[in-house]
Biopython code that builds the backbone (N, CA, C, O; Angstrom):
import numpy as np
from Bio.PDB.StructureBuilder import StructureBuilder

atoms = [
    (1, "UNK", "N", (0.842, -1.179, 0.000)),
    (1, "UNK", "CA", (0.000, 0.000, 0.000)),
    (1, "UNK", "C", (0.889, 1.244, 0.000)),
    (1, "UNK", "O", (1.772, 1.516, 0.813)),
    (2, "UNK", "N", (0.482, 1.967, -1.088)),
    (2, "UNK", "CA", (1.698, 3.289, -1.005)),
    (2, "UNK", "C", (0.729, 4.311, 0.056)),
    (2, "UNK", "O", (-0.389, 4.041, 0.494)),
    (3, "UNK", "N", (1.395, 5.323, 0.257)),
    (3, "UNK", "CA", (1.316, 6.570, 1.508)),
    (3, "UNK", "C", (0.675, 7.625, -0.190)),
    (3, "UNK", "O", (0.840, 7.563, -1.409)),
    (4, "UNK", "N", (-0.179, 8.598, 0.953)),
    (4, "UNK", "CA", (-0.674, 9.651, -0.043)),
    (4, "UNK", "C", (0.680, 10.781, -0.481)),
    (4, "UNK", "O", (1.365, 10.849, 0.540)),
    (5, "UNK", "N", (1.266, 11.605, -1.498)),
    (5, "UNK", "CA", (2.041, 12.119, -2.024)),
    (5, "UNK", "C", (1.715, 13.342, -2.363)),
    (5, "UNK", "O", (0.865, 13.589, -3.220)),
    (6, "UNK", "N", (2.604, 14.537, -1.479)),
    (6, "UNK", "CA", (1.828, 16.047, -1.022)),
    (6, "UNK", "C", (3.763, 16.539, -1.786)),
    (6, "UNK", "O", (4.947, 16.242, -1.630)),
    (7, "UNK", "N", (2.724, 17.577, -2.735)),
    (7, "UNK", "CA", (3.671, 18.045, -3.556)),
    (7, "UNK", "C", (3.457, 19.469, -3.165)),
    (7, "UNK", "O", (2.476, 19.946, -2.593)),
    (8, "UNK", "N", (4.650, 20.125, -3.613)),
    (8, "UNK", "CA", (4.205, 21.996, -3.669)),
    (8, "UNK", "C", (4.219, 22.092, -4.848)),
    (8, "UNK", "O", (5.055, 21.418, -5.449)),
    (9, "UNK", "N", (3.217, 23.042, -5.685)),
    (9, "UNK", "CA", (2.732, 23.078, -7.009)),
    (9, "UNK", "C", (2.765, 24.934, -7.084)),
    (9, "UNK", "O", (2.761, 25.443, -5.963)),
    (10, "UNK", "N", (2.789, 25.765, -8.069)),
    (10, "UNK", "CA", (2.975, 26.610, -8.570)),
    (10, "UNK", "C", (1.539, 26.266, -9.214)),
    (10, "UNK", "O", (1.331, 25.172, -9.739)),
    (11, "UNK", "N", (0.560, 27.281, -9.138)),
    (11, "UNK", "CA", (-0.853, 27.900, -10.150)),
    (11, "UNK", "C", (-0.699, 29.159, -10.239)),
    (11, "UNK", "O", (0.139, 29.867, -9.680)),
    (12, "UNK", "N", (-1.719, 29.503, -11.125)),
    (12, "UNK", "CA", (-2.131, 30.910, -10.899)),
    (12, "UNK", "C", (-3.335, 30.917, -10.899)),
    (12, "UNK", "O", (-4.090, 29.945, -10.934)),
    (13, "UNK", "N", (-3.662, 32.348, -10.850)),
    (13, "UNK", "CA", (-5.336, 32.848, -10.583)),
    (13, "UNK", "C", (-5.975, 32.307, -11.177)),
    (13, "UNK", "O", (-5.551, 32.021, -12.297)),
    (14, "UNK", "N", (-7.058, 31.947, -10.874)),
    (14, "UNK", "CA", (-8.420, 31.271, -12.102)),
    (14, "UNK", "C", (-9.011, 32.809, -12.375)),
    (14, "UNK", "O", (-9.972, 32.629, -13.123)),
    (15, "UNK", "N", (-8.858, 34.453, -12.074)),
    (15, "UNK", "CA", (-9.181, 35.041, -12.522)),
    (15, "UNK", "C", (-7.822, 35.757, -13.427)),
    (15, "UNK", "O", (-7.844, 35.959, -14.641)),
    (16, "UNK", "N", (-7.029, 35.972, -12.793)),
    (16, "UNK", "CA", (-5.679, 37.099, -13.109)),
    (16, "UNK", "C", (-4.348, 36.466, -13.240)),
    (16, "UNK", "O", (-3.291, 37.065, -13.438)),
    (17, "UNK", "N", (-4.530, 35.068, -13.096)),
    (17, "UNK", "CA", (-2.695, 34.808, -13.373)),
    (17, "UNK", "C", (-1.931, 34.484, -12.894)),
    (17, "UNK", "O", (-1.125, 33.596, -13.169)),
    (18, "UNK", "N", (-2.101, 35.774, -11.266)),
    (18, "UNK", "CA", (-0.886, 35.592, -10.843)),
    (18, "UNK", "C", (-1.012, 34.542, -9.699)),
    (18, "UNK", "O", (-1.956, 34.173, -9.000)),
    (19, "UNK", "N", (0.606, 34.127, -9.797)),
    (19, "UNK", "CA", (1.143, 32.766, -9.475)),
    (19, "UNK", "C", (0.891, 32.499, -8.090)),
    (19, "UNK", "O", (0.426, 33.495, -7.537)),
    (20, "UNK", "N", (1.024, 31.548, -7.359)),
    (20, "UNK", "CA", (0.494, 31.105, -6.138)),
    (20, "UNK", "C", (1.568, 29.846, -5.715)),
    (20, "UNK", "O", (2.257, 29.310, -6.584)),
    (21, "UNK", "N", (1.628, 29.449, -4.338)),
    (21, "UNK", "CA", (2.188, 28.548, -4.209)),
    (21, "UNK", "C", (1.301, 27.211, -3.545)),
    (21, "UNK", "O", (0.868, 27.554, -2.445)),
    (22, "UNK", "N", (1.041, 26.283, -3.770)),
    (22, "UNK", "CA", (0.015, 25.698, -3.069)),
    (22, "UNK", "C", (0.366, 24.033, -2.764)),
    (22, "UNK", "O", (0.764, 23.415, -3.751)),
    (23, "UNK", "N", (0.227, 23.131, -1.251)),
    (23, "UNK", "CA", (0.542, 22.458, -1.313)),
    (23, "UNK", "C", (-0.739, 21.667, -1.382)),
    (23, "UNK", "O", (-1.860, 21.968, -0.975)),
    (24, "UNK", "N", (-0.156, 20.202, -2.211)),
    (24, "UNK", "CA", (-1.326, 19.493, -2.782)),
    (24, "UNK", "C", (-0.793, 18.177, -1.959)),
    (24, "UNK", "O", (0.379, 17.904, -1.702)),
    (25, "UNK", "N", (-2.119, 17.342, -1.572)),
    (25, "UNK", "CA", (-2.302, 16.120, -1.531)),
    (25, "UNK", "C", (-3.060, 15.231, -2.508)),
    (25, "UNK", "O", (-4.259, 15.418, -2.710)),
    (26, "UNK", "N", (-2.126, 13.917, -3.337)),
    (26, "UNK", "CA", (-2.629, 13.253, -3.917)),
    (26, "UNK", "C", (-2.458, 11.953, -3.785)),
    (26, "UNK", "O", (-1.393, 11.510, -3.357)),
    (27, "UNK", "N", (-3.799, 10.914, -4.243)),
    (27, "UNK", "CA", (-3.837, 9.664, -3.496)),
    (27, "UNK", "C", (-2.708, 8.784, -4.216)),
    (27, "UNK", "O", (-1.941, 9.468, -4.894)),
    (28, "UNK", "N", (-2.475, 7.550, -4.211)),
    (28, "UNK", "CA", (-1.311, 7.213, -4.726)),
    (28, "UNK", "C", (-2.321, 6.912, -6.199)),
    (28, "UNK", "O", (-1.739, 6.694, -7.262)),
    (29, "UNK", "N", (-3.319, 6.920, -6.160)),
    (29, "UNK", "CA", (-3.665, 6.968, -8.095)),
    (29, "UNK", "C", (-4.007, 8.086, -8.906)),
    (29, "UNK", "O", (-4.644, 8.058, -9.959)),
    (30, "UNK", "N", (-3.491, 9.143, -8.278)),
    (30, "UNK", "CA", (-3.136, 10.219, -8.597)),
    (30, "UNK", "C", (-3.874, 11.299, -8.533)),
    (30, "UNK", "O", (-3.583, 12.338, -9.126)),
    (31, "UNK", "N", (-5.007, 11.127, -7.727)),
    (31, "UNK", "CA", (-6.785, 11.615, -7.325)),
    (31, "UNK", "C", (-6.025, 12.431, -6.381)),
    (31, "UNK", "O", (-5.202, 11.963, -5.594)),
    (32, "UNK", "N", (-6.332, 13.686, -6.489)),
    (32, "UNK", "CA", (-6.684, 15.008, -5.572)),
    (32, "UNK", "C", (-7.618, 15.206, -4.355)),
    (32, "UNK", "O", (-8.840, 15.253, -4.215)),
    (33, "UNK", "N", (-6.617, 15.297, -3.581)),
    (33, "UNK", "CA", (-7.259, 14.750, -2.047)),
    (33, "UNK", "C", (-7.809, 16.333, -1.103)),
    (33, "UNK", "O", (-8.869, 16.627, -0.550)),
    (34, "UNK", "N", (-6.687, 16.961, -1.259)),
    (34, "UNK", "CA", (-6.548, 18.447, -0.385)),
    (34, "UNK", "C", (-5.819, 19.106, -1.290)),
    (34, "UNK", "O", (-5.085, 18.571, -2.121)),
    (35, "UNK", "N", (-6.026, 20.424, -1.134)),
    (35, "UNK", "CA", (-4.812, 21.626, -1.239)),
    (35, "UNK", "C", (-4.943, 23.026, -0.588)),
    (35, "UNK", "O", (-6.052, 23.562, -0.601)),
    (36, "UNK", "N", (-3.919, 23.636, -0.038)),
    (36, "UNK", "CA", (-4.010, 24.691, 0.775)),
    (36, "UNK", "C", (-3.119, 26.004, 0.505)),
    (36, "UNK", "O", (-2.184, 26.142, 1.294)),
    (37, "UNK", "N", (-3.249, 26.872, -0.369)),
    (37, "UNK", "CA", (-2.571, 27.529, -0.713)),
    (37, "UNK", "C", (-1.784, 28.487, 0.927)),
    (37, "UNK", "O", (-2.202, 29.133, 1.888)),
    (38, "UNK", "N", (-0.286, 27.943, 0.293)),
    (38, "UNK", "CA", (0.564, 28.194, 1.596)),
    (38, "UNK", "C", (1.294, 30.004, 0.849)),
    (38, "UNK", "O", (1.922, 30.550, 1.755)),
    (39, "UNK", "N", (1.298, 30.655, -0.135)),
    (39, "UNK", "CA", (1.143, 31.808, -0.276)),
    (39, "UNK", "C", (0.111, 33.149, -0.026)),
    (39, "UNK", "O", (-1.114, 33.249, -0.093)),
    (40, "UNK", "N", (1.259, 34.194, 0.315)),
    (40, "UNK", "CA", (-0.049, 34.964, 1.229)),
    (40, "UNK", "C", (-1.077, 36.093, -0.013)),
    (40, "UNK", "O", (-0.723, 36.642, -1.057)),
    (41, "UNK", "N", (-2.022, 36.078, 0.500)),
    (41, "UNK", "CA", (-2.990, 37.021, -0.692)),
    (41, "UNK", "C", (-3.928, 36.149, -1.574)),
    (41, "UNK", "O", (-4.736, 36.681, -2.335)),
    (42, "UNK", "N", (-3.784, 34.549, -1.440)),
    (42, "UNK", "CA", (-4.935, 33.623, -2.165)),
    (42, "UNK", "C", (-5.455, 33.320, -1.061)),
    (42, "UNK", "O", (-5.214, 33.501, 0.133)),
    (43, "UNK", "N", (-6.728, 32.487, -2.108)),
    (43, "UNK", "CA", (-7.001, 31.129, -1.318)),
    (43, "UNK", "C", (-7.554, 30.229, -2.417)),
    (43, "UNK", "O", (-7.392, 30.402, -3.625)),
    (44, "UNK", "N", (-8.330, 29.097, -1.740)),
    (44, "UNK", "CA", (-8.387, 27.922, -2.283)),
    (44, "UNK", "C", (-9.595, 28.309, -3.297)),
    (44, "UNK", "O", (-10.341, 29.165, -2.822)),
    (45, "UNK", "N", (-9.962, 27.827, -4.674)),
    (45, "UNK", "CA", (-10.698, 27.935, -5.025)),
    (45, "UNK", "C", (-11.615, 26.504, -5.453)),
    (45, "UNK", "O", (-11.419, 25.941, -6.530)),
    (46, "UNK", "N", (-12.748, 25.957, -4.340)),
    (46, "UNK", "CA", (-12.656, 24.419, -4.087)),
    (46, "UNK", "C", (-13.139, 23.501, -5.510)),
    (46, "UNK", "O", (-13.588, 24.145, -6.458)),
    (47, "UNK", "N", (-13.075, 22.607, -5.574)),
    (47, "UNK", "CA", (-12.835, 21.885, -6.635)),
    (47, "UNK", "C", (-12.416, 20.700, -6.494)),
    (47, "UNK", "O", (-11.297, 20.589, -5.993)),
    (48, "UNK", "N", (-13.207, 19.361, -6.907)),
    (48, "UNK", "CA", (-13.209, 18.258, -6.675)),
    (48, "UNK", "C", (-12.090, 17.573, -7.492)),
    (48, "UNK", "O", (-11.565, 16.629, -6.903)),
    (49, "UNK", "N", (-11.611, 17.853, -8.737)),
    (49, "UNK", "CA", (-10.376, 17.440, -9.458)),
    (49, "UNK", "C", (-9.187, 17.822, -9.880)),
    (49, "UNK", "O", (-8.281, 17.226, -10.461)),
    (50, "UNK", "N", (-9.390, 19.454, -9.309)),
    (50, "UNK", "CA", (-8.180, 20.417, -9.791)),
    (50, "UNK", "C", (-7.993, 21.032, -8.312)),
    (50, "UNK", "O", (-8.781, 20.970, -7.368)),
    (51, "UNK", "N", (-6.433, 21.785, -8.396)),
    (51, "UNK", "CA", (-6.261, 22.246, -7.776)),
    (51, "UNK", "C", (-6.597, 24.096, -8.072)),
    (51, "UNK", "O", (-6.179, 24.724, -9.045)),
    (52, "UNK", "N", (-7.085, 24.418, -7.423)),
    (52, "UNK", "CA", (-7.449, 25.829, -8.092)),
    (52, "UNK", "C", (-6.884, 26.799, -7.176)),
    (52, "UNK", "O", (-6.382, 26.272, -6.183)),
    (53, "UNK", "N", (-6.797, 28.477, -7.234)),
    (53, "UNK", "CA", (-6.476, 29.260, -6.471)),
    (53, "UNK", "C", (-7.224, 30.483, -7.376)),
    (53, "UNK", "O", (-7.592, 30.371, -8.545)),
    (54, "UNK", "N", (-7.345, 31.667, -6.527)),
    (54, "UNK", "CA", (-7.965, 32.969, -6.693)),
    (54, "UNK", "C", (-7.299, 33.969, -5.762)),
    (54, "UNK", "O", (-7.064, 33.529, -4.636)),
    (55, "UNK", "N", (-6.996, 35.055, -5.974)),
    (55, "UNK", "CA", (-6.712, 35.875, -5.189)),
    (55, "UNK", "C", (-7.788, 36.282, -4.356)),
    (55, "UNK", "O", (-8.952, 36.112, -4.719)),
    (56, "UNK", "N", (-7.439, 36.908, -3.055)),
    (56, "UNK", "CA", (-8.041, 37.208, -2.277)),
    (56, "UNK", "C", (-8.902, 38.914, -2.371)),
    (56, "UNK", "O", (-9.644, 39.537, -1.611)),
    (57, "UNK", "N", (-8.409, 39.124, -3.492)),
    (57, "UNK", "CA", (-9.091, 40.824, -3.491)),
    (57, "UNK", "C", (-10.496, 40.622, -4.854)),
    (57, "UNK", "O", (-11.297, 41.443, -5.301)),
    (58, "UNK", "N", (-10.276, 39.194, -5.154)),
    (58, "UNK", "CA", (-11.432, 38.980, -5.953)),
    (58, "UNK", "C", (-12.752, 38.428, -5.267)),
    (58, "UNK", "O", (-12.787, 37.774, -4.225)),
    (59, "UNK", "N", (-13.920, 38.845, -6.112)),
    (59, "UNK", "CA", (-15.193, 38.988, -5.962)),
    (59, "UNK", "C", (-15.921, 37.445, -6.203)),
    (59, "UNK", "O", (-15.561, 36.944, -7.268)),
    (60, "UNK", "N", (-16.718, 36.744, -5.539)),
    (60, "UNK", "CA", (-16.980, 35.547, -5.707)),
    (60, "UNK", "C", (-17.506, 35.508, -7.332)),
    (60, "UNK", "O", (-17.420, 34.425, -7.911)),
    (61, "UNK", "N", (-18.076, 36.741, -8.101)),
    (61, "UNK", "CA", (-18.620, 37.103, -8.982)),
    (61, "UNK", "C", (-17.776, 36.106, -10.205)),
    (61, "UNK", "O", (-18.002, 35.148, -10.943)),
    (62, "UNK", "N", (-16.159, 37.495, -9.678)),
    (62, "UNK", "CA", (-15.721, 37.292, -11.024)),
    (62, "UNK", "C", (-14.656, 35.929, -10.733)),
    (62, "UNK", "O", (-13.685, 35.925, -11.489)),
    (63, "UNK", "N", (-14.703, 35.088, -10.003)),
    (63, "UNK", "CA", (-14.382, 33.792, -9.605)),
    (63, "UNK", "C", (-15.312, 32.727, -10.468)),
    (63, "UNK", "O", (-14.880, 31.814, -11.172)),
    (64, "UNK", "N", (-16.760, 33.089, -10.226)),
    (64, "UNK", "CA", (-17.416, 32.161, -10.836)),
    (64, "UNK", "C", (-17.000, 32.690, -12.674)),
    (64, "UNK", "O", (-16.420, 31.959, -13.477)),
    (65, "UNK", "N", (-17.326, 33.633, -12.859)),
    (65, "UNK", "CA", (-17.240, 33.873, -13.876)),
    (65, "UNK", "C", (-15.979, 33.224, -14.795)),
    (65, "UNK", "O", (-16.199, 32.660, -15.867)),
    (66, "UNK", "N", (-14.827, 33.360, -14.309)),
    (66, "UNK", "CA", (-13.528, 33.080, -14.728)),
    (66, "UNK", "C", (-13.896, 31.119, -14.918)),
    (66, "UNK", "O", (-13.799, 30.524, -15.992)),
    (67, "UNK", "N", (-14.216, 30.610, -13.875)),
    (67, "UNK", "CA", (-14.129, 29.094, -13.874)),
    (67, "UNK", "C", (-15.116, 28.702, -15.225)),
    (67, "UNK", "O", (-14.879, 27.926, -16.150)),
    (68, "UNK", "N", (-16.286, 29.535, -14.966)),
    (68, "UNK", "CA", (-16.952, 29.433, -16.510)),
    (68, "UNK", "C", (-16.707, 29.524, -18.070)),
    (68, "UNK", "O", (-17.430, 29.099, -18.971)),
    (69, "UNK", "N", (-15.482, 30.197, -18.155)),
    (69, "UNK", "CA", (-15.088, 30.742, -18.983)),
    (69, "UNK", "C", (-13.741, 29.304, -19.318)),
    (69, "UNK", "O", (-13.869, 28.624, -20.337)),
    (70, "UNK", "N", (-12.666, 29.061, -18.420)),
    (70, "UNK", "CA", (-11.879, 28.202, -18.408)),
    (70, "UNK", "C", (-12.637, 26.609, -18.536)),
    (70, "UNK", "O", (-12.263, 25.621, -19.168)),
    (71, "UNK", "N", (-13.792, 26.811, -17.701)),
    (71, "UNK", "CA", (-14.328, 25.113, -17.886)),
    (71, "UNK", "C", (-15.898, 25.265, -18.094)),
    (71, "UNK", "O", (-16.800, 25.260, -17.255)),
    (72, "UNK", "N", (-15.941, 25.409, -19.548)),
    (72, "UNK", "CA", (-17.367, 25.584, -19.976)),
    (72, "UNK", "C", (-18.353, 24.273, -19.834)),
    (72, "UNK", "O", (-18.025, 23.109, -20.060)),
    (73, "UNK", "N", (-19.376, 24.650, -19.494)),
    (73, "UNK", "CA", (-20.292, 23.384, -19.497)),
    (73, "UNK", "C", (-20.117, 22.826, -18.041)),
    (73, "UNK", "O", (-20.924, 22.016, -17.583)),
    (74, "UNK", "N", (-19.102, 23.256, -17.371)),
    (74, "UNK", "CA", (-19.729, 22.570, -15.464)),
    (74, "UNK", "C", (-20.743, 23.028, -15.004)),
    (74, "UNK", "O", (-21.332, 22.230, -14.275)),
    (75, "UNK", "N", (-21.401, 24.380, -15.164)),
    (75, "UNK", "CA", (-22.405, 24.813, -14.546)),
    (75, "UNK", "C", (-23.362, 23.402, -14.660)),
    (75, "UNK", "O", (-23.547, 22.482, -13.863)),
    (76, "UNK", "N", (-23.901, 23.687, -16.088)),
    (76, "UNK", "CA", (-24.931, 22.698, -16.578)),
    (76, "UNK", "C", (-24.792, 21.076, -16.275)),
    (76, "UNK", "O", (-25.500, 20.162, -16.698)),
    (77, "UNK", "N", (-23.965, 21.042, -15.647)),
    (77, "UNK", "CA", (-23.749, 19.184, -15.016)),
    (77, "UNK", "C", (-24.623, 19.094, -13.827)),
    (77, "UNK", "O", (-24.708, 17.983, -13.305)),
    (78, "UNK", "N", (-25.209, 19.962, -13.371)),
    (78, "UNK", "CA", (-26.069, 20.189, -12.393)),
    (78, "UNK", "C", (-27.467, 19.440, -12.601)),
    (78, "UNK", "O", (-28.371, 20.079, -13.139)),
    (79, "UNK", "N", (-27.676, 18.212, -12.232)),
    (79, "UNK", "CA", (-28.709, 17.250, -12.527)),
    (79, "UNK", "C", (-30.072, 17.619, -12.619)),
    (79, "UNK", "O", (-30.962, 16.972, -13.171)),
    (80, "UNK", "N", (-30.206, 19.106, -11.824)),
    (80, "UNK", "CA", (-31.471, 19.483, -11.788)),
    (80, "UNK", "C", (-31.903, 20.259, -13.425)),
    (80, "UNK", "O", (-33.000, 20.641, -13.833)),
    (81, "UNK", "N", (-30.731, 20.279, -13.999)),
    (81, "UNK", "CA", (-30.972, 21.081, -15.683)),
    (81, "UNK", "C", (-31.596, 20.056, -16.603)),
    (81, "UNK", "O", (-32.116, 20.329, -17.685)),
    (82, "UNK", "N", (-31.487, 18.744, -16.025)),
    (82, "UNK", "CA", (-32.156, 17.845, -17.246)),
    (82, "UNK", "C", (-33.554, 17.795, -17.048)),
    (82, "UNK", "O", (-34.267, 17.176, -17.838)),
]
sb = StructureBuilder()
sb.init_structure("model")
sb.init_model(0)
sb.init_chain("A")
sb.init_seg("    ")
for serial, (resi, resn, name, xyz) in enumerate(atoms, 1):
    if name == "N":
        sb.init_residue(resn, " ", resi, " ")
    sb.init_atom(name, np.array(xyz, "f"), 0.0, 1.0, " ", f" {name:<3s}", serial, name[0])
structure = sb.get_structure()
């Protein structure tokens, strides 16, 4: 049985870019467990398969907006649309 494998990863904004430092936990089949952005001025932007980050002077607005734009069509996975 392998141990879970917590990397430090470099992202940037899901709105603006800029870079972030964030440490990730992943299972040993390579599934995304946690992450906690250990740089100051983000935070986590949550997300079941990615690791995401947002700065902290952004608006939940333009957060959603940005993830929409990068990953079109998650809204609508929402079971209640069928």
């Amino acid at each position: 049985m392998s141990d879970n494998a917590n990397v430090v990863e470099q992202h940037g904004c899901i709105v603006c870019g800029k870079v972030y430092n964030l440490l990730v936990e992943y299972a040993p089949n390579g599934q995304l467990i946690d992450c906690t952005v250990t740089s100051p001025g983000g935070r986590r932007v949550p997300d079941a398969h990615w690791p995401l980050v947002a700065c902290n002077k952004h608006t939940p607005t333009e957060i959603e907006t940005a993830l929409a734009r990068h990953y079109p069509g998650k809204a609508s996975e929402d079971p209640e649309d069928d």
